[in-house]
N, C-alpha and C positions, 0 to 999 in steps of 0.2 A: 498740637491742636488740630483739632477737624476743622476739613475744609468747608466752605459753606457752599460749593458747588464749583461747578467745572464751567470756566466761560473760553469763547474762543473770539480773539480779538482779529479783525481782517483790515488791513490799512498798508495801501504802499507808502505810507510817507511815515519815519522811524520814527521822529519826533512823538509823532500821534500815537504810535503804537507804544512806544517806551512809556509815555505819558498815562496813558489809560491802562496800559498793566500795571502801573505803580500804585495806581489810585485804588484798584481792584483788590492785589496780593495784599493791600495795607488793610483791605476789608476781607480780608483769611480765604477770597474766590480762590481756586486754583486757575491761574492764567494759559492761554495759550495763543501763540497769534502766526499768522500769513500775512505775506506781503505781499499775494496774489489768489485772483478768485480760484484756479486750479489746486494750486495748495491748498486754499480754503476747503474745498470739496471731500480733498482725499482725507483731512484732517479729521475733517466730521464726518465722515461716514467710519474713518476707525475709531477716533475718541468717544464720539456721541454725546459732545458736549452738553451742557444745561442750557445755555442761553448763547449768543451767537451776535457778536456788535459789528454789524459791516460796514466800511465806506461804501457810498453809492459810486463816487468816480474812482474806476482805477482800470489801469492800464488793462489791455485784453479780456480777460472773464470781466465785465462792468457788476458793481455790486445786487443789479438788480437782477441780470442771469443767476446770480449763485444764488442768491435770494428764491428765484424762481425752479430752479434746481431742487434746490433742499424742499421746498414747499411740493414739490413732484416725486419724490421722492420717499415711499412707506415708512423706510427706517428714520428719516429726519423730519418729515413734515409737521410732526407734532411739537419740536423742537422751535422756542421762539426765537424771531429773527429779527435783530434791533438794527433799522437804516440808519446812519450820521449823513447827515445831509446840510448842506447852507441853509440858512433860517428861509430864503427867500425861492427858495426853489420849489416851487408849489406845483409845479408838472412832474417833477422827479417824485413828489409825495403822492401823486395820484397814481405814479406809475406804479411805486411799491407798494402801495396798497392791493394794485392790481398783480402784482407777485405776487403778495401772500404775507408784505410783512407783520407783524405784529405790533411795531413801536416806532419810536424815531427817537430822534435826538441830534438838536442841533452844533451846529460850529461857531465858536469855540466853545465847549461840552462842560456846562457847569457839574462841577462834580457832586454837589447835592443830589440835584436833578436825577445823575446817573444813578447814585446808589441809593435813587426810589423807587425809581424803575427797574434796575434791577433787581432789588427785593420784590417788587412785586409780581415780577416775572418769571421768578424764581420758585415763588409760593404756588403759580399757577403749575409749573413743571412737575412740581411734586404732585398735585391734584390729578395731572394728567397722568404720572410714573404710577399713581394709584390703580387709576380707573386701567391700564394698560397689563399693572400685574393682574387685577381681578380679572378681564376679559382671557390671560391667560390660562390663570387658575382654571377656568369652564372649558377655553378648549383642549388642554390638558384634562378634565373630567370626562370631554367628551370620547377621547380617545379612551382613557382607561374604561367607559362602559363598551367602547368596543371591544375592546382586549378582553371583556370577557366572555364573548363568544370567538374560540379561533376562526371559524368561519368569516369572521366580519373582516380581518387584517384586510387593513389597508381604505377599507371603504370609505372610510370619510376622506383621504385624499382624493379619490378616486370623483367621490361626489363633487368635492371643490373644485375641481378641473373640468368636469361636464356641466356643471351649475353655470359657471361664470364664463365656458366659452357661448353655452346658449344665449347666457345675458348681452355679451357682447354682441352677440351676431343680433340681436334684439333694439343693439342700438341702447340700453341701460345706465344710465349715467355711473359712476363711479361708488357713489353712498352704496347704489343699490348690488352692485358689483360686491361692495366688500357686504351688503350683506346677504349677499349670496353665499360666500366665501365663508363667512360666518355662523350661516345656516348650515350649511355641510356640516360643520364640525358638529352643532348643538342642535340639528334635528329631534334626536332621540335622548337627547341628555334626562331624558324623564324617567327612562330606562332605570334610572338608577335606586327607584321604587320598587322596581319589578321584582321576584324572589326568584333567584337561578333553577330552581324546580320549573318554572313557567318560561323565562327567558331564554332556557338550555331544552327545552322538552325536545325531544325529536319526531315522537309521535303529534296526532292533530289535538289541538289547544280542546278542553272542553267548553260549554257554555261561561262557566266563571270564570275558569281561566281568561279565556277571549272577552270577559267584560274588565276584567282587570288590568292585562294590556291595553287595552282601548285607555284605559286612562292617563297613559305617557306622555299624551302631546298636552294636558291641559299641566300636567304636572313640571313637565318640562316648562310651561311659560311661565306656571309660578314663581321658578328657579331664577327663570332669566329678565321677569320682575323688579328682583334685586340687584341688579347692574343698570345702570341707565344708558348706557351706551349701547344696549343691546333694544333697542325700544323698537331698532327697525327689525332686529332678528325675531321677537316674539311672533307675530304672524305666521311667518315660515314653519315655527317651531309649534306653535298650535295647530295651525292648519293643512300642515303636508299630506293630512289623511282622509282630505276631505274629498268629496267625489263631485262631478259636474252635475249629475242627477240628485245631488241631499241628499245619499246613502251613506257617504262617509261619517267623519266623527273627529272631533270630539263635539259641532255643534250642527251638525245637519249643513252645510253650508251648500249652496249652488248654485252654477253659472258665476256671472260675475263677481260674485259677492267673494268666491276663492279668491286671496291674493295671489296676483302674478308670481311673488316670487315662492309661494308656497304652493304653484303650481309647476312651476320649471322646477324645483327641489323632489316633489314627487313624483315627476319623469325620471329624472337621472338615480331617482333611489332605486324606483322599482327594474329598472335597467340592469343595476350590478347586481343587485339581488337574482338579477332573473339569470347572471351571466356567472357568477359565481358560485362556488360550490358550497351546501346544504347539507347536513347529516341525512336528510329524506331523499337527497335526490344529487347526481352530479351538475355540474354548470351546464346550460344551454348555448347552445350557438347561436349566435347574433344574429343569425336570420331568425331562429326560432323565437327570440326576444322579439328582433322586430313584428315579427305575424301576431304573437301575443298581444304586444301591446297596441298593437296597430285593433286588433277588433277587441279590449278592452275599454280601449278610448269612443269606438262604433254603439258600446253595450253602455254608454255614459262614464266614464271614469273620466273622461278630461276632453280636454279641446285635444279635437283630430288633426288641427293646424298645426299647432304644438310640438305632438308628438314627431309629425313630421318632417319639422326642420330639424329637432335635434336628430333622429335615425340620419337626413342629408350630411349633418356637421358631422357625424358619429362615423357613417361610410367617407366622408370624404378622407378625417382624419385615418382611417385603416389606411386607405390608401396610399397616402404622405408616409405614414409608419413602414408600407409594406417597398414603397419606393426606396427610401432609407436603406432598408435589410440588402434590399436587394442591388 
């Protein structure tokens, strides 16, 4: 028989543990359990269980560090985390709410109870396993429109490392962080309208060509429309072409009205681009990137501010790099 999911049971006391595996396996979950929050850790970042039932009191890791652990943690945190707590402990429930838990359940653990909460916890994991492949699926698209210009390898990593060290140094909270990290991949996913005649040309784009390009970023938002999780990457991915002066495109945008992060996205784009090698031309040297875009930022392309913290993160990081080597 299929299992109905993978749960992982965390309790130093065996009775409990034995107890709440029985009730589970008898409902076809596949079980799994630790009798310490350290084992709990290692368990779930190799199993990547469905759901996750923790005691809040136990010996060294306390339930609420694992809790707070797993909730910090990219590969787990979307993973619900159910506290068992005394009915009466109402500072322990505010703490875990302040972890990250997602449920409770108290002591002694009716087993109705459980196996509602668990079904319902269960339905939402699947909801999230959904939305988790689809944002896959994209940035896996994104990469295969790179791949099809060899020139481009690599560039969207490249992006996502210069994106989100400027976000950070920006002080960006975390959402905006990953959709920074997010936008890298799916900038150009729009690309994928474009007909390799125009995409691959090596000579200079003609007037239609160059109006048909221009239409990637409205195309790409369409795309990523269809994902709701991507609600914060649409911006980035509309608007990275846009100019400080309303020259750009796809809507005339300028000054502030650019978002922030579809401003730091087409910093670090036009950077590799400038750095990287081009059928028209070989890669520039990063002084030469910097002078470039240092007086296209002056001719209105973007905040001059901007620009130049990432060139400071950009030399500082050579640096770190060239101490390494050496």
């Amino acid at each position: 028989m299929r299992k109905a999911g993978k749960i992982l049971i965390v309790d130093d006391y065996e009775p409990n543990l034995r107890g709440l595996g029985q009730l589970l396996e008898l409902a076809h979950y596949m079980v799994l359990t630790a009798t310490n929050g350290s084992d709990a850790l290692d368990i779930a970042k190799r199993e990547r269980p469905d759901i996750v039932l923790l005691d809040v009191v136990m010996p060294g890791i306390s339930g609420l560090d694992v809790c707070a652990e797993l909730k910090g943690n990219a590969d787990t945190r979307l993973t619900p985390v159910v506290l068992i707590s005394g009915e009466q402990e109402r500072q322990t429930r505010l703490a875990g709410l302040d972890a990250g838990a997602d449920d409770f359940l108290n002591k002694p653990v009716d087993p109705e109870e459980l196996h509602t909460r668990v079904r319902s916890l269960m339905r939402l994991k699947r909801l999230t396993d959904d939305l988790e492949s689809a944002e896959s699926l994209f940035l896996t698209l994104g990469r295969i429109i790179e791949a099809r210009d060899p020139c481009t390898e690599g560039h969207c990593e490249r992006l996502a490392e210069y994106a989100t060290a400027l976000g950070r140094h920006l002080n960006l909270d975390q959402p905006q962080l990953d959709a920074l990290y997010r936008g890298a991949f799916l900038h150009d996913v729009g690309k994928i309208a474009i007909p390799d005649r125009v995409l691959l040309k090596k000579g200079r784009l003609t007037r239609k060509e160059y109006e048909l390009m221009k239409r990637h970023p409205a195309i790409g938002d369409e795309l990523c429309a269809t994902v709701r999780s991507f609600d914060a990457v649409r911006p980035i991915v509309r608007h990275h072409h846009e100019r400080k002066d309303g020259r750009g495109y796809p809507d005339g945008l300028a000054g502030d009205r650019i978002p922030l992060l579809a401003q730091i996205v087409s910093i670090v784009d036009v950077f590799d681009a400038l750095t990287t090698a081009r059928p028209y031309r070989k890669a520039l040297a990063t002084t030469t990137a910097y002078r470039m875009m240092r007086d296209d930022a002056r001719s209105g392309w973007c905040v001059e501010a901007l620009v130049e913290v990432f060139i400071e993160l950009h030399q500082a990081a050579e640096i770190e790099r060239a101490g390494i080597a050496v």
